[in-house]
N, C-alpha and C positions, 0 to 999 in steps of 0.2 A: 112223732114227738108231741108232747103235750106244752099248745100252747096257753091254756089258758091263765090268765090274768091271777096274780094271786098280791093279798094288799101287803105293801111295802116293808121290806125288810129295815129291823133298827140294824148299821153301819158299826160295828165292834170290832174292828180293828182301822188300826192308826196307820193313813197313808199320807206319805213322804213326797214331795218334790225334790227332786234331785238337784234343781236349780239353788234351793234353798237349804238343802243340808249338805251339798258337796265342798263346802269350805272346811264347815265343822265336822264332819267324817273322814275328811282327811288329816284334821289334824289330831284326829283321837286315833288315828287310822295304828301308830306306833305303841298304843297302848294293847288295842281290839283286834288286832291280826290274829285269826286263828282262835279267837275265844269267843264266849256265847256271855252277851250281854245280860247280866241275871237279873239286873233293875224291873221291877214288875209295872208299877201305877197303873193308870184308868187303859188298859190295851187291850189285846184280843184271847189276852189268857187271861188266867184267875191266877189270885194271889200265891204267888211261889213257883207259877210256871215259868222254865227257862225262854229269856228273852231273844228273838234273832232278829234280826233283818235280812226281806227277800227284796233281789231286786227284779222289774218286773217292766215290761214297755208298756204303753200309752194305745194300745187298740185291743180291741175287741177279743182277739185273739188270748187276752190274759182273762179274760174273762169267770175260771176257774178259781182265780187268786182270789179275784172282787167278791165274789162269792163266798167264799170261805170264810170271809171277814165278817159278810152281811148277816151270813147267817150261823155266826157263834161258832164254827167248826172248830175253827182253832182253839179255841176254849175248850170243849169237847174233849177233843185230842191231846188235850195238856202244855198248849205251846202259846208263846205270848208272840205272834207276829208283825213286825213294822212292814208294809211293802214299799219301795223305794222306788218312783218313776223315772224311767230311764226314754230317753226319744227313741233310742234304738237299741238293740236286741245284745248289740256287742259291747256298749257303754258299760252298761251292767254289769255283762262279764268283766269287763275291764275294773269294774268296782270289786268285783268278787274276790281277783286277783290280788287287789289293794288293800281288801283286809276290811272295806266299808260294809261291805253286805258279808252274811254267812251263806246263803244261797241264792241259786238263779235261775230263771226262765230264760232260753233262750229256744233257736233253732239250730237243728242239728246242723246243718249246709253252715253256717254262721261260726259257729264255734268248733267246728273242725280248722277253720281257717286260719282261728287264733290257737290251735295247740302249740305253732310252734315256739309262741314267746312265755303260753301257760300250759307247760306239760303237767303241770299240778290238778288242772281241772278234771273231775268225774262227774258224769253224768250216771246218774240212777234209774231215770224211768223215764217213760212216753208218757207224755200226759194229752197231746192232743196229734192228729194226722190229716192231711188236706191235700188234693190236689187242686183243689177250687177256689181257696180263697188270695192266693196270687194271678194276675192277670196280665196278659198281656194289651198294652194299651199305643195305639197310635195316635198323632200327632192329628191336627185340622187338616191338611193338606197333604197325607200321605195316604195313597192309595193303595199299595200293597207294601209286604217284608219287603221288594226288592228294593225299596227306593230309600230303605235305612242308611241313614250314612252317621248317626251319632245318635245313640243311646243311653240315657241319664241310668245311673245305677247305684247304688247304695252297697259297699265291700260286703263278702258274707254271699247271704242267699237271695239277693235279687241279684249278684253279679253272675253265680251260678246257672239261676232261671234265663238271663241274659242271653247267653251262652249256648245253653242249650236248646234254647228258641230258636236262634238262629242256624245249628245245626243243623234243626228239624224245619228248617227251611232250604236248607242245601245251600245258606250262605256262607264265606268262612268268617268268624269272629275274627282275625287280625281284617277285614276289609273294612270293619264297622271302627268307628273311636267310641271308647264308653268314657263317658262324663262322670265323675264322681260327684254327688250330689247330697242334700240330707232331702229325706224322705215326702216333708212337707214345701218344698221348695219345686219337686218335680213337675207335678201340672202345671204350674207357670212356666216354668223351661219351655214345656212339651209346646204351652198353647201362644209361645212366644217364636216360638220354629228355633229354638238354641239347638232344641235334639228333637229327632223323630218318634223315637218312641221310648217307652222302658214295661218293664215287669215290675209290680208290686203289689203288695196286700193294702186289702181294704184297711183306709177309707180313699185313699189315693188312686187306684180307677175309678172311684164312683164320682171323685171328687174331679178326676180329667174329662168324664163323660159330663159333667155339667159346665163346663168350658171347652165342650162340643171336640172333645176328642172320641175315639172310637176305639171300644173296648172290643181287640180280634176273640180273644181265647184265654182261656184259661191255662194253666202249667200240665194239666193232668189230660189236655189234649194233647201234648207230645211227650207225656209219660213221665212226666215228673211231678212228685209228690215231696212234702216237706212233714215233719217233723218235729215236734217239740220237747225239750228232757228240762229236766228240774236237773241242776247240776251244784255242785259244789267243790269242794278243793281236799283233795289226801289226807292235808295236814290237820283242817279243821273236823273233817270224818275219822279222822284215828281215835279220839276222845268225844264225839259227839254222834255217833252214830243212832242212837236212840233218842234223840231230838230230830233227827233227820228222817226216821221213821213213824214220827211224831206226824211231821209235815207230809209227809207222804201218805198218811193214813186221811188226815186233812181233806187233801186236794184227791183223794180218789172219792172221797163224799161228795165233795164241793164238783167233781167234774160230772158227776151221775146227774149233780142238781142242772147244773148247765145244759146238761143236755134233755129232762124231763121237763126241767120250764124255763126255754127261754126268755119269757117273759122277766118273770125273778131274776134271771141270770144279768138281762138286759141293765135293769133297772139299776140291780148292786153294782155293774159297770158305771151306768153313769152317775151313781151316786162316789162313786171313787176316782174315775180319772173322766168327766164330764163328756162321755163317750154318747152320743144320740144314741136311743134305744133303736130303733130303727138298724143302726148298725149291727149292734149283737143278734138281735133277732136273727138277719143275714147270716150274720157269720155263726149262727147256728148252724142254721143249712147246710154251709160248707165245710164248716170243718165237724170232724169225729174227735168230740171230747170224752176222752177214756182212760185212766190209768193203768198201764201194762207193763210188763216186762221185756226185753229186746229179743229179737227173733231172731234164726240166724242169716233168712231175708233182710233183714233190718242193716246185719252185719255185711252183708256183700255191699249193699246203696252206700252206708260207709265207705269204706274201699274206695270205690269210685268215685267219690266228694274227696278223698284222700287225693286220689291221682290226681283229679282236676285244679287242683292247688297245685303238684308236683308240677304239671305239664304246661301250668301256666305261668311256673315259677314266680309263685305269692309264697310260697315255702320254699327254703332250700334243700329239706329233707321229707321223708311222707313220714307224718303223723303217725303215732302208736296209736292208734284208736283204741285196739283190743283191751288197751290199759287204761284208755280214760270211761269207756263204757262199761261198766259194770252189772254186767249179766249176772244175774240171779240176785242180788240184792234186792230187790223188791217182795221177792219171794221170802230170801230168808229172815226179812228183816219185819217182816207187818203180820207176819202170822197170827191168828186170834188178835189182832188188832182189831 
């Protein structure tokens, strides 16, 4: 990958606090469900491009989004983008569902979990894949997996990675308690002895290894990998599908650039969600930023995220997957694009 330095991208697209507009998005929410906001002014399209909102989290990992903004793509591609900061991965969704956002970044492991209250959601594509940049992190005073007796975890896909850690330690998950937590609160947990250990993405083990916790391994030492899809909802795709191809055409520019200069990519991050460049750079490393279509390896790991909700009864039913991921839409949607 090509690191080198390149001078600072001008910021063209308009990023959101979700703390700051979730009052008023919810109350426009009755008007904006399922339609595309066409109001243009100073954003990340040119005058007359249709207006969305993506909702997007707060780490590195979105780093594709920031980019896109930084460097005019949206514009380019014809689409006026707001990104809307979400703390976490499922909030967003939960926005999407609401009618606040038109589309989402989330993780696949995450949003299999909430199929069962939004069977409306479709995911279209892979935009990024890592085994590396979730970790698994122990506590000051715990010297191996066996002395785990409570694990901070965030619903979704650190409670999966959780889980399956412990598996692949030949421990059973009912002998552990997992702690429901928000994301930014867990190194203190951990370096307070509340819980022994958890899995999560950076910046949260780098930020437990500097309150002298002890980063074991990574996800992709016991075979689990995650996922990213750019999703959106049926109803809003029955009439908007070429706005959505719009975005998608976007972020497969925006993820090339991510991954040829992290540097750039860094920087548009922390020009957007105050992300340390240091971080991105990292999470260059680890994660594979790429826009592609779903495999039908892809579909089996599915499945199996399906059952783990079933078996661990967060769902009463297993998920339609085959209906929310949407294979071959990438294809047939961006062609000569």
């Amino acid at each position: 990958m090509n690191t080198a330095s390149r001078p600072k991208a001008r910021p063209t697209g308009r990023i959101t606090s979700s703390a700051l507009l979730s009052a008023a998005l919810f109350a426009a929410t009755a008007c904006s469900a399922g339609t595309t906001d066409t109001d243009t002014g100073a954003g990340s399209g040119g005058a007359g491009d249709p207006h969305i909102r993506i909702a997007v989290g707060v780490d590195a990992s979105y780093a594709p989004f920031f980019v896109a903004g930084a460097e005019g793509l949206w514009a380019k591609h014809g689409v006026d983008v707001d990104l809307v900061q979400f703390a976490k991965g499922g909030e967003g969704v939960d926005a999407l569902n609401a009618g606040q956002v038109q589309m989402a970044g989330n993780s696949d492991a995450t949003t299999i979990g909430l199929l069962g209250q939004n069977p409306d959601l479709r995911s279209l594509l892979v935009y990024e894949d890592s085994g590396q940049y979730l970790k698994v992190v122990l506590g000051p005073g715990v010297k191996s997996p066996a002395e785990i007796r409570k694990m901070a975890i965030v619903p979704g896909l650190s409670e999966l990675a959780a889980t399956r850690f412990l598996e692949s330690k030949d421990i059973k998950p009912g002998s552990v308690d997992f702690v429901t937590a928000d994301p930014a609160e867990i190194p203190a947990l951990t370096k307070q002895g509340d819980v022994d250990a958890y899995v999560l993405w950076e910046p949260w083990p780098s930020k437990g290894a500097e309150l002298g916790e002890r980063v074991l391994e990574t996800t992709g030492d016991y075979g689990l990998s995650y996922q990213h899809w750019l999703l959106s909802t049926s109803s809003w795709l029955k009439d908007n599908n070429g706005i959505a191809a719009k975005v998608a055409a976007a972020l497969t520019e925006a993820a090339a650039k991510t991954e040829s200069d992290p540097q750039a990519a860094a920087q548009a991050t922390k020009d957007a969600a105050k992300i340390p460049t240091a971080q991105t750079v990292n999470a260059v490393k680890e994660i594979d930023f790429a826009v592609r279509d779903f495999t039908a390896e892809d579909l089996e790991g599915y499945d199996d995220t399906a059952q783990f909700y079933l078996d661990t009864g967060k769902l009463k039913s297993r998920p339609d997957v085959s209906r929310t991921v949407q294979r071959g839409w990438l294809p047939d949607h961006t062609k000569g694009s």
